[in-house]
DRENDREN-635902 format. One record per residue: z, x, y of N, C-alpha, C in turn; residue in three letters. Coordinates in steps of 0.05 Angstrom, whole numbers, padded with zeros to 5 digits, always signed. Atoms other than C-alpha are relative to their C-alpha. Example, Ala and Ser with C-alpha at 12.3 -4.5 7.8 and 13.67 -1.06 7.14 Angstrom:
2
+00000+00018-00024+00156+00246-00090+00000+00018+00024ALA
-00001-00016-00024+00143+00273-00021+00014-00015+00022SER
***
This chain:
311
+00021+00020+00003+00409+00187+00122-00010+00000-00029UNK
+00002+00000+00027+00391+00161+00052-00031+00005+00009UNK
+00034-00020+00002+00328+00202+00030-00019-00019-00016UNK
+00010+00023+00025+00277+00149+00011-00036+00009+00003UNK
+00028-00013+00017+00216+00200-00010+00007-00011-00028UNK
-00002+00008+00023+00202+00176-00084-00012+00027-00024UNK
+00014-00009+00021+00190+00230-00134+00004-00019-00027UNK
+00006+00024+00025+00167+00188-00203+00030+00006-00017UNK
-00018-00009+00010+00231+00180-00238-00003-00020-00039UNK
+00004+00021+00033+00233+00141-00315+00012-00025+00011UNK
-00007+00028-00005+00234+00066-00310+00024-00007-00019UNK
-00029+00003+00008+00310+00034-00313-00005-00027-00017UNK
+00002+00024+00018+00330-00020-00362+00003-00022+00015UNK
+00010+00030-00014+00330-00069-00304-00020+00003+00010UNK
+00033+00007-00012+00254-00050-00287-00010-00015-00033UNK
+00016+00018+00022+00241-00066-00365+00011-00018+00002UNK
-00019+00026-00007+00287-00126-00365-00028-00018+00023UNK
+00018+00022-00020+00242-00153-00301-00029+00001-00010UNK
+00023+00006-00004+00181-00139-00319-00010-00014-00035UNK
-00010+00027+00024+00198-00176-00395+00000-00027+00009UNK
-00005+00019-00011+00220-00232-00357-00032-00005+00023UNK
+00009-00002-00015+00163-00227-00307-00036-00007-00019UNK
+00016+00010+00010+00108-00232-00355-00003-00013-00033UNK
+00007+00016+00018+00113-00283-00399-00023-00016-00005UNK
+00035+00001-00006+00046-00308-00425-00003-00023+00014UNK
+00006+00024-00010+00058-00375-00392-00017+00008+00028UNK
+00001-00008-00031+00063-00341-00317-00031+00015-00002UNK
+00020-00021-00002+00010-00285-00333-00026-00026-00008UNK
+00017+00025+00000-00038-00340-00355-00007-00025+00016UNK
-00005+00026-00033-00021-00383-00295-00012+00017+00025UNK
+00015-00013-00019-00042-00322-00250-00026+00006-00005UNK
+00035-00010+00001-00108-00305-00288-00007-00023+00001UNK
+00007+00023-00005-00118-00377-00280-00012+00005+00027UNK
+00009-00007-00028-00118-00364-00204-00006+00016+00012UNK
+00016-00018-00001-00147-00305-00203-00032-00010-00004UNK
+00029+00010+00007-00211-00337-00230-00010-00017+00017UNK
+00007+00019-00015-00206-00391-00185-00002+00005+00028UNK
+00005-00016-00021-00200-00356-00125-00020+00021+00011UNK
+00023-00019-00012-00243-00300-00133-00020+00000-00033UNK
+00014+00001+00014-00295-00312-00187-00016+00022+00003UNK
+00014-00027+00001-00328-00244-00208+00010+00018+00015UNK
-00011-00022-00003-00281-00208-00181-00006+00030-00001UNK
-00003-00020+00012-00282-00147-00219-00026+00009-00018UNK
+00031-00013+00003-00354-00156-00247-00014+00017+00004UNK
+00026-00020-00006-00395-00107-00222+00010+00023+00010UNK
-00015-00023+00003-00340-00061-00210+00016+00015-00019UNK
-00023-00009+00028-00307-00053-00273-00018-00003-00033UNK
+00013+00006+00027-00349-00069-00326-00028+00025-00014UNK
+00011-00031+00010-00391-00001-00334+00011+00019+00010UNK
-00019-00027-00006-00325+00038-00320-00017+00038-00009UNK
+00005-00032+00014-00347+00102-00365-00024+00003+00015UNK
+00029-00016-00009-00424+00102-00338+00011+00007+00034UNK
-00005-00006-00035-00395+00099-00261+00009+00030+00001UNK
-00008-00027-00006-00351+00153-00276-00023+00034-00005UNK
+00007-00024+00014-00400+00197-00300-00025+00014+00035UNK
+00023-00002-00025-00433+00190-00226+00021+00019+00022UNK
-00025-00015-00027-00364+00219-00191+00004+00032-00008UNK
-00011-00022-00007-00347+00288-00176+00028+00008-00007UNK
-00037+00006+00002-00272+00317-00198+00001+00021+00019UNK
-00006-00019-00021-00241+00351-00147+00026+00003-00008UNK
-00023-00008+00005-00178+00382-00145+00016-00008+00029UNK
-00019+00012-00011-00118+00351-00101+00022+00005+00002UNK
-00026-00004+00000-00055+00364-00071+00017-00016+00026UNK
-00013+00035-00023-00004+00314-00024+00023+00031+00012UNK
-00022-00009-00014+00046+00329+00031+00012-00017+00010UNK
-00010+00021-00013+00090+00284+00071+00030+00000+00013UNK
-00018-00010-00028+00130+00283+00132+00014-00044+00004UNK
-00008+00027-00005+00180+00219+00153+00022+00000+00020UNK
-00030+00007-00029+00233+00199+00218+00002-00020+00007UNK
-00023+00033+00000+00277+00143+00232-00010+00001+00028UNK
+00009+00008-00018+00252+00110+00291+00027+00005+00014UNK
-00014+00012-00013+00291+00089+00353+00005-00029+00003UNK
+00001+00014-00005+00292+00024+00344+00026-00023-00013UNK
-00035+00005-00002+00367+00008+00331+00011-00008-00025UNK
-00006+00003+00029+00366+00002+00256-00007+00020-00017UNK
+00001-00027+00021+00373+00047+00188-00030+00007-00001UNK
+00023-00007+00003+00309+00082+00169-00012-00023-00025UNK
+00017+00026+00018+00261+00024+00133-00018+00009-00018UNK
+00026-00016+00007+00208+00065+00111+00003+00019-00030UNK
-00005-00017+00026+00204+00091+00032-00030+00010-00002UNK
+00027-00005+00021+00146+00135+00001+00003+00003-00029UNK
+00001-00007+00029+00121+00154-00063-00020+00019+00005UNK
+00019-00022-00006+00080+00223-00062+00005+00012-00032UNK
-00003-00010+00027+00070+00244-00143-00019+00002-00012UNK
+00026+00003+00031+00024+00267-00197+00013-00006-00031UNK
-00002+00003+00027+00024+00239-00268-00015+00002-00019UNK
+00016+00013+00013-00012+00236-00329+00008-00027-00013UNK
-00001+00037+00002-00020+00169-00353-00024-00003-00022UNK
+00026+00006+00014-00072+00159-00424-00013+00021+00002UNK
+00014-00021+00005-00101+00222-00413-00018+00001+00026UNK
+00004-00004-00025-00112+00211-00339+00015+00009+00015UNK
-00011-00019-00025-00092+00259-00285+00006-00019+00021UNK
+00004+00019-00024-00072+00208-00231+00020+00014+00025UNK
-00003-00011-00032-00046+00226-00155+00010-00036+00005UNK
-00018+00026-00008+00010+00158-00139+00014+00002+00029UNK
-00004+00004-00023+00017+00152-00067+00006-00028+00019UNK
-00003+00029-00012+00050+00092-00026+00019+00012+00016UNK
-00012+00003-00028+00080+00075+00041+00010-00029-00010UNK
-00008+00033-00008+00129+00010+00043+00014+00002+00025UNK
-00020+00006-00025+00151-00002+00109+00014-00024+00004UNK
-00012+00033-00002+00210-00055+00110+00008-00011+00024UNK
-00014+00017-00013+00234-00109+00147+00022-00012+00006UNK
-00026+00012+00001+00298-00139+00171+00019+00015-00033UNK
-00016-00014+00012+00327-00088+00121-00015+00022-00020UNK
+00010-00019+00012+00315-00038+00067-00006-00007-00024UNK
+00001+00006+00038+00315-00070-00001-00023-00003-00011UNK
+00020+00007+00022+00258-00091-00015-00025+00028+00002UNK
+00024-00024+00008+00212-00027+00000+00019+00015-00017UNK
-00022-00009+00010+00276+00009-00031-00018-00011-00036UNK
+00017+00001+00022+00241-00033-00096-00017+00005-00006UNK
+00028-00007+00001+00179-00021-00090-00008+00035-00003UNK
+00006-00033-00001+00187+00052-00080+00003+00004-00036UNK
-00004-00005+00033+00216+00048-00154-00014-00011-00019UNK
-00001+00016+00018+00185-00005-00189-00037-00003+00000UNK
+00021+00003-00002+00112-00016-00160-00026+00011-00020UNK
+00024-00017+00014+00070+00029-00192+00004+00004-00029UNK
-00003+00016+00018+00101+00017-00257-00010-00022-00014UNK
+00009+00030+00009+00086-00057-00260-00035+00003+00011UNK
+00033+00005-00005+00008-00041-00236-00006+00025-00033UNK
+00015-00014+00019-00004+00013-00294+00015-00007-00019UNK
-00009+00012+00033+00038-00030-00350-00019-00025+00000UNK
+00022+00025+00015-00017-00087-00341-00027+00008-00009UNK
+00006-00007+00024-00050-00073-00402-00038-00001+00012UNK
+00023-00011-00012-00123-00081-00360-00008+00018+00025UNK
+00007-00027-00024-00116-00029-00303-00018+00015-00001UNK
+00023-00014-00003-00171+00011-00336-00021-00004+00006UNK
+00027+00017-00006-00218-00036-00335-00005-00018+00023UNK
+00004+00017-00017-00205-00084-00289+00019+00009+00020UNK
-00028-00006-00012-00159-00049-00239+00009-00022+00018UNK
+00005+00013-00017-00175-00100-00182+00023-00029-00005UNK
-00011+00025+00023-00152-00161-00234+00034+00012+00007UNK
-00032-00009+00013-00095-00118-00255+00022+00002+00027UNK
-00014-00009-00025-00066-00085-00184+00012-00038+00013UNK
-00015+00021-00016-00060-00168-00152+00011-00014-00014UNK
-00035+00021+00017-00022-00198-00216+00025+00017+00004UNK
-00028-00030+00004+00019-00129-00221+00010-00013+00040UNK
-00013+00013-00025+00032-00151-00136+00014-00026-00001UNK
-00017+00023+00012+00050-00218-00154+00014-00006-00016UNK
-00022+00000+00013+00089-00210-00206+00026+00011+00007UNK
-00017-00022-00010+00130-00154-00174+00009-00021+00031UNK
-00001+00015-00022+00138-00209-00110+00017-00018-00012UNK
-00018+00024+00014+00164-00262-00159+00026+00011-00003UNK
-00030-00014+00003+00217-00215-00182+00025-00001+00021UNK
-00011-00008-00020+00231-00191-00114+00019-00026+00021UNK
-00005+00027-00020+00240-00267-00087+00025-00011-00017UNK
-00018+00022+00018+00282-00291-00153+00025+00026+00004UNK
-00026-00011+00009+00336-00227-00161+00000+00022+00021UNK
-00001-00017-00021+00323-00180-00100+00009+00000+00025UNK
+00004+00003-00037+00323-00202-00028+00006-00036+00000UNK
+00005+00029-00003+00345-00276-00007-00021-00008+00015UNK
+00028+00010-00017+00303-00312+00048-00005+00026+00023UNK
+00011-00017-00014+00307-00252+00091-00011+00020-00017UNK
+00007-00033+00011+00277-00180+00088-00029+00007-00018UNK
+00021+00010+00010+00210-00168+00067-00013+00038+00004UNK
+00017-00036-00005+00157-00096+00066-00034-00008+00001UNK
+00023-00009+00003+00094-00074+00075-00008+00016-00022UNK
+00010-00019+00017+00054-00033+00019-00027-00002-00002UNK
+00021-00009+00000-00001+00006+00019+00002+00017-00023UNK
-00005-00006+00027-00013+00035-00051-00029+00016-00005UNK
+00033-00019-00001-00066+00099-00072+00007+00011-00026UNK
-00006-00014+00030-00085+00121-00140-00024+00026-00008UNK
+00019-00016-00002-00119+00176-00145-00010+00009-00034UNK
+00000+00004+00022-00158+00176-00218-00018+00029-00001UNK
+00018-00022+00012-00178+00245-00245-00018+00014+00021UNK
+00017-00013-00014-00194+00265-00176-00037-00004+00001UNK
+00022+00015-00005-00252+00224-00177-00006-00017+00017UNK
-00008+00020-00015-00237+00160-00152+00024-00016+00017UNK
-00028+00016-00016-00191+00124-00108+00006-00020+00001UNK
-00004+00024-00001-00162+00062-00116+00016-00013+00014UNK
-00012+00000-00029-00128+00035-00055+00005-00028+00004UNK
+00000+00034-00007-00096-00033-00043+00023-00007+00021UNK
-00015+00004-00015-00053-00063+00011+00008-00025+00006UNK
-00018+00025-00015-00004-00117+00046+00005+00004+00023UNK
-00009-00004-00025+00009-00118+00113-00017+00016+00011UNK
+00012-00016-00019-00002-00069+00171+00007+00037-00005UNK
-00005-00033+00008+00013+00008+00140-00025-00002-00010UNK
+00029-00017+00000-00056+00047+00131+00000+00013-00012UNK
+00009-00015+00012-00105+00081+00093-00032+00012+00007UNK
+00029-00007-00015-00161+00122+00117-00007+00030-00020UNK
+00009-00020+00016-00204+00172+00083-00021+00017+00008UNK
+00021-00011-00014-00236+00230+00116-00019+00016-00010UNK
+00018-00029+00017-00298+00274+00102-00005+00023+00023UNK
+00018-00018-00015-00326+00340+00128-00015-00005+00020UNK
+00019+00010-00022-00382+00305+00159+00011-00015+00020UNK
-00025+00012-00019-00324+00273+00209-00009-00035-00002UNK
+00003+00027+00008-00343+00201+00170+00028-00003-00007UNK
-00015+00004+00005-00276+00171+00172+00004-00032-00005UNK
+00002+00020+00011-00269+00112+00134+00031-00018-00007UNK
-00023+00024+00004-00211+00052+00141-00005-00013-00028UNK
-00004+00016+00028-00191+00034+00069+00013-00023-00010UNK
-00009+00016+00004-00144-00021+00079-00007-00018+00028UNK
-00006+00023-00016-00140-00086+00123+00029-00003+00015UNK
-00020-00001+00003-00087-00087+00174-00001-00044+00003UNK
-00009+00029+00008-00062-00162+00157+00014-00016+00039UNK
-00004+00012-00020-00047-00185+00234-00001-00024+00006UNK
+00010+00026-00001-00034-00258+00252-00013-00015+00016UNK
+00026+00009-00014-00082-00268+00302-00032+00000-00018UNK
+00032+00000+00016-00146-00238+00250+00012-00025-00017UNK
+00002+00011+00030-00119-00281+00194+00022-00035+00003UNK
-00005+00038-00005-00096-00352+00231-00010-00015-00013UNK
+00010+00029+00020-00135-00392+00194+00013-00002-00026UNK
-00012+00005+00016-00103-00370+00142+00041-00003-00010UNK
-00036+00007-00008-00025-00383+00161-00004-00030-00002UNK
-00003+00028+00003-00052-00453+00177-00006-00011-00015UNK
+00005+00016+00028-00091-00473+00120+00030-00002-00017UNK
-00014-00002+00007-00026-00460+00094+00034-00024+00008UNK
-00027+00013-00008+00019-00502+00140+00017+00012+00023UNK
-00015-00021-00028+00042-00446+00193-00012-00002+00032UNK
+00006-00012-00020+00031-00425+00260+00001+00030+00011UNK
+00002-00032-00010+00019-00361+00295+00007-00006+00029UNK
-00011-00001-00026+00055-00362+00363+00007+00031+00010UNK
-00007-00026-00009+00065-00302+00408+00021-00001+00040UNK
-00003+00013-00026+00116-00303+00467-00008+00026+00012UNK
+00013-00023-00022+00109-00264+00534+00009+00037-00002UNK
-00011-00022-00004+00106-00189+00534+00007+00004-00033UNK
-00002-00019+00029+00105-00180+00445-00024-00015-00019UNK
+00014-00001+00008+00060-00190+00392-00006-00027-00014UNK
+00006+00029+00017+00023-00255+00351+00023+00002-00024UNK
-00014-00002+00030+00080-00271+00295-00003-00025-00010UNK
+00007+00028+00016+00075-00325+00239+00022-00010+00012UNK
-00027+00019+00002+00124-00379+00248+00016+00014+00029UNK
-00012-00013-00022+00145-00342+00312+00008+00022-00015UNK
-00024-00011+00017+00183-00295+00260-00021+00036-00007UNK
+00014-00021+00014+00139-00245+00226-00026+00010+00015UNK
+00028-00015-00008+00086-00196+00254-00022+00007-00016UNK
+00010-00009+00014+00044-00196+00202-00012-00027-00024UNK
+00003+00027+00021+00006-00255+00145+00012+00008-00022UNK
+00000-00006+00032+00016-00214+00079+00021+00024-00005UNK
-00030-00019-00003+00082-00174+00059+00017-00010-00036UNK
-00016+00009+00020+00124-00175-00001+00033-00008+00006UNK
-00023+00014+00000+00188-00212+00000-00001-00017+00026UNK
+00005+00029-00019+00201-00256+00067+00003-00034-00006UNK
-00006+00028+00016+00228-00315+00019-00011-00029+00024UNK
+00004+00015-00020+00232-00355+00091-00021-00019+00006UNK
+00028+00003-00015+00159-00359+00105-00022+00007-00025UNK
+00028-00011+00024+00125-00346+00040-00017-00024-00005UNK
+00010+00031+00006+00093-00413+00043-00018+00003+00013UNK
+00024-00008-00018+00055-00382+00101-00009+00017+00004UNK
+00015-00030+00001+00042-00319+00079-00008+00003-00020UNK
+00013-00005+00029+00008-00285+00017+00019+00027-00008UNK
+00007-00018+00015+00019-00224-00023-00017+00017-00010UNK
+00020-00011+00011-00042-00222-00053-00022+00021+00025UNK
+00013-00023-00018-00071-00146-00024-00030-00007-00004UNK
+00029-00013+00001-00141-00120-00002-00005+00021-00015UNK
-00001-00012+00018-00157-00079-00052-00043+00021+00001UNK
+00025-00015-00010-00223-00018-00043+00004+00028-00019UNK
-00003-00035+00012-00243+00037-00094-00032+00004+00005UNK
+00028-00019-00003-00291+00088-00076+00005+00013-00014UNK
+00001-00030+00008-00309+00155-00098+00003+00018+00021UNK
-00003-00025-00016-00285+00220-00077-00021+00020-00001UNK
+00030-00016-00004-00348+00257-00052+00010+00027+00012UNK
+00009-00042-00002-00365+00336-00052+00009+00002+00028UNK
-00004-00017-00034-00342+00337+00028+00021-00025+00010UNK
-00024+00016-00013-00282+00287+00025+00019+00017+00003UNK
-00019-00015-00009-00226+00318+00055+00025+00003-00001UNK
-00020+00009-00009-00169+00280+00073-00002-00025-00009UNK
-00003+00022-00006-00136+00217+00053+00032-00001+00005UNK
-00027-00001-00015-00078+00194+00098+00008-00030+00002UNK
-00015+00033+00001-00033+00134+00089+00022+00008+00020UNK
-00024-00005-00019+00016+00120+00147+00012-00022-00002UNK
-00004+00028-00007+00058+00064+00164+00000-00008+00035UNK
+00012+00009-00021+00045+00030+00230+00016+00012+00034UNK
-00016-00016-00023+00097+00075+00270-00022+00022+00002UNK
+00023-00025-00006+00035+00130+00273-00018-00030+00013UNK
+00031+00003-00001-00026+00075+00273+00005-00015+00024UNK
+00000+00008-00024+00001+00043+00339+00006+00012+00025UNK
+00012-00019-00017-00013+00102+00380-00020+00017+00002UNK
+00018-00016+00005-00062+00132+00345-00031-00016-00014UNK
+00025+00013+00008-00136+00110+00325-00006+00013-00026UNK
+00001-00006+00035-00162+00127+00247-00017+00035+00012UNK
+00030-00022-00006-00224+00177+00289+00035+00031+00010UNK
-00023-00007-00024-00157+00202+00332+00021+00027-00025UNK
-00024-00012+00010-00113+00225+00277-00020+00018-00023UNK
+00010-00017+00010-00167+00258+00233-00004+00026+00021UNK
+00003-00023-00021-00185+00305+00302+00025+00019-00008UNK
-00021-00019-00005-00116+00327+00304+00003+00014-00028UNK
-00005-00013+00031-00113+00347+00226-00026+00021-00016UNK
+00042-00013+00016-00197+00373+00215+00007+00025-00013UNK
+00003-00036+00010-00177+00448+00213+00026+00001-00010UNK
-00026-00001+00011-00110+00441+00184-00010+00008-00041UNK
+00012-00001+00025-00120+00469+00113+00019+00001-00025UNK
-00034+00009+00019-00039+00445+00082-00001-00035+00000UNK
-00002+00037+00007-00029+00372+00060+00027+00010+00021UNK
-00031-00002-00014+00049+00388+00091-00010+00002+00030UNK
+00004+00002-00041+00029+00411+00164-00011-00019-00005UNK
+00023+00018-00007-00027+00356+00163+00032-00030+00019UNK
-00029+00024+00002+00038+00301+00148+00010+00007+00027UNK
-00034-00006-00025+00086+00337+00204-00019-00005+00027UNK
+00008+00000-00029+00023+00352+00252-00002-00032+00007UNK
+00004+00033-00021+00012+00269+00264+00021-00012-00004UNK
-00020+00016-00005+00079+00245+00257+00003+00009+00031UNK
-00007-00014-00029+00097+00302+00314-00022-00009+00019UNK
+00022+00007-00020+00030+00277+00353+00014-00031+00003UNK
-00008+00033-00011+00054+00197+00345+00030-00002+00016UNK
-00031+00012-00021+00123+00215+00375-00006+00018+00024UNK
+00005+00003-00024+00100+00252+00430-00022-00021+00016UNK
+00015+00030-00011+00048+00185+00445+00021-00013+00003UNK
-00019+00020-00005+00116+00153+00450-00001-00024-00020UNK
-00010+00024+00026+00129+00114+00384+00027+00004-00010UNK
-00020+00004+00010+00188+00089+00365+00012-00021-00019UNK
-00009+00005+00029+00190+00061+00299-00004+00019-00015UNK
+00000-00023+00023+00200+00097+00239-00027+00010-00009UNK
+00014-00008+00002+00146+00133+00228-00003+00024-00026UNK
+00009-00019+00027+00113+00156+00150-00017+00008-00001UNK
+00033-00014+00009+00058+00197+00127-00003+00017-00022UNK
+00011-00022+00027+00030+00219+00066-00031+00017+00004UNK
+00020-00015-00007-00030+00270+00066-00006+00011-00023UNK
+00009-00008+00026-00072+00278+00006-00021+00018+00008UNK
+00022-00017-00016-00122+00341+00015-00007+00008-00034UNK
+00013+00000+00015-00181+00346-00026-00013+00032-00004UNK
+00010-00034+00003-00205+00416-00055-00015+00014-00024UNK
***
């Protein structure tokens, strides 16, 4: 089985090549166009007294684990991570992601390599991460649609950056999860899962439908389980890209943060899978103990997990 954990490797001459091609100032000026127009103040009141915020966070010290198995569900394993520390500018960062793919492997297969690259080469990530993280997604989508994947095949990503053990910056597509636990058993849902029943209105503003037949789940266009995904050439007319995106701070009695993809979170509840991990005091068991808990609940898709433990 090809092994698709990601330790950080050096970006290839066809990641520079795309992401040359990918931001030209026309395009990149065409998305902060619609960036502005979409979400006006965005990034205001989150980004603009970076240094004084930080001086309000805690650093903690951090370490990851992560456990992964090929479903039953009659295809290769879909599911890539990324579990790594870097420095980066003279920041300590903690790079964690889940892509769970679709109708094939390729495109989380990119993302596992390329993602986190194209979010910390746009030149405002310090400041504006928010800004930066949904052009860096859309740009990395354009690519993926023009020289990656035809009309099929498509992923989920859930994406965690852990800055100096302070803060967390956390953004997502689709239905793979991010939850963040404390001591005080306050467990906190970090991402949106993107489902096409919550987010009909916005398939149709678009031109789609959300149909579900008897006995399986709401899909766009009949086709897809999900509004927001990278690649899906087919249906991108009725879907987005553009993630939910949530930074907090890591507080004096955070614990645990756990990204899965939706082979754990559809047997298990966010309150559900912190229980089983509270007294666990290894990022590694944490990973193995809730994969091994979601397959005896009887799941059978591929099932990932990363497990960041705070210390």
């Amino acid at each position: 089985m090809k092994d698709t954990t990601k330790k950080r490797k050096a970006a290839s001459g066809d990641l520079r090549k795309a992401v040359e091609v990918l931001q030209n100032q026309e395009e990149v000026d065409h998305l902060r166009d619609e960036e502005e127009k979409e979400t006006p103040l965005d990034d205001e009141n989150d980004d603009d007294d970076d240094e004084e915020e930080d001086k309000k966070y805690c650093r903690r010290g951090f370490g990851h684990g992560y456990h992964l198995v090929k479903g039953q569900m009659g295809h290769g394993m879909e599911d890539y991570i990324v579990a790594d520390t870097k420095t980066v500018e003279g920041h300590k960062l903690g790079l964690y992601a889940i892509f769970d793919g679709h109708s094939g492997r390729n495109v989380a297969d990119y993302l596992q390599n390329h993602l986190f690259y194209n979010i910390l080469s746009q030149p405002d990530f310090w400041k504006k991460p928010k800004k930066a993280i949904k052009r860096a997604y859309k740009l990395t989508d354009d690519y993926i649609l023009s020289s990656v994947v035809g009309s099929r095949g498509g992923s989920t990503a859930v994406t965690a950056i852990v800055v100096d053990g302070k803060k967390l910056v956390v953004a997502n597509v689709g239905d793979s999860r991010a939850i963040l636990c404390r001591e005080s058993d306050v467990v906190k849902q970090l991402t949106v899962d993107h489902e096409p029943e919550k987010e009909r209105e916005l398939v149709e503003r678009k031109g789609g439908f959300v149909s579900t037949k008897p006995g399986n789940v709401p899909r766009v266009d009949g086709q897809l389980a999900m509004t927001r995904a990278f690649g899906d050439g087919r249906l991108k007319e009725h879907i987005s890209v553009r993630p939910d995106i949530e930074i907090v701070e890591i507080h004096g009695d955070t614990k645990f943060l756990i990204l899965a993809s939706d082979g754990l979170w559809k047997v298990m509840s966010n309150e559900e899978a912190w229980d089983e991990i509270k007294e666990v005091r290894n990022a590694e068991k944490a990973a193995k103990a809730l994969v091994d808990e979601a397959l005896a609940r009887g799941s059978k898709d591929d099932i990932s997990c990363v497990v960041v433990c705070f210390n």
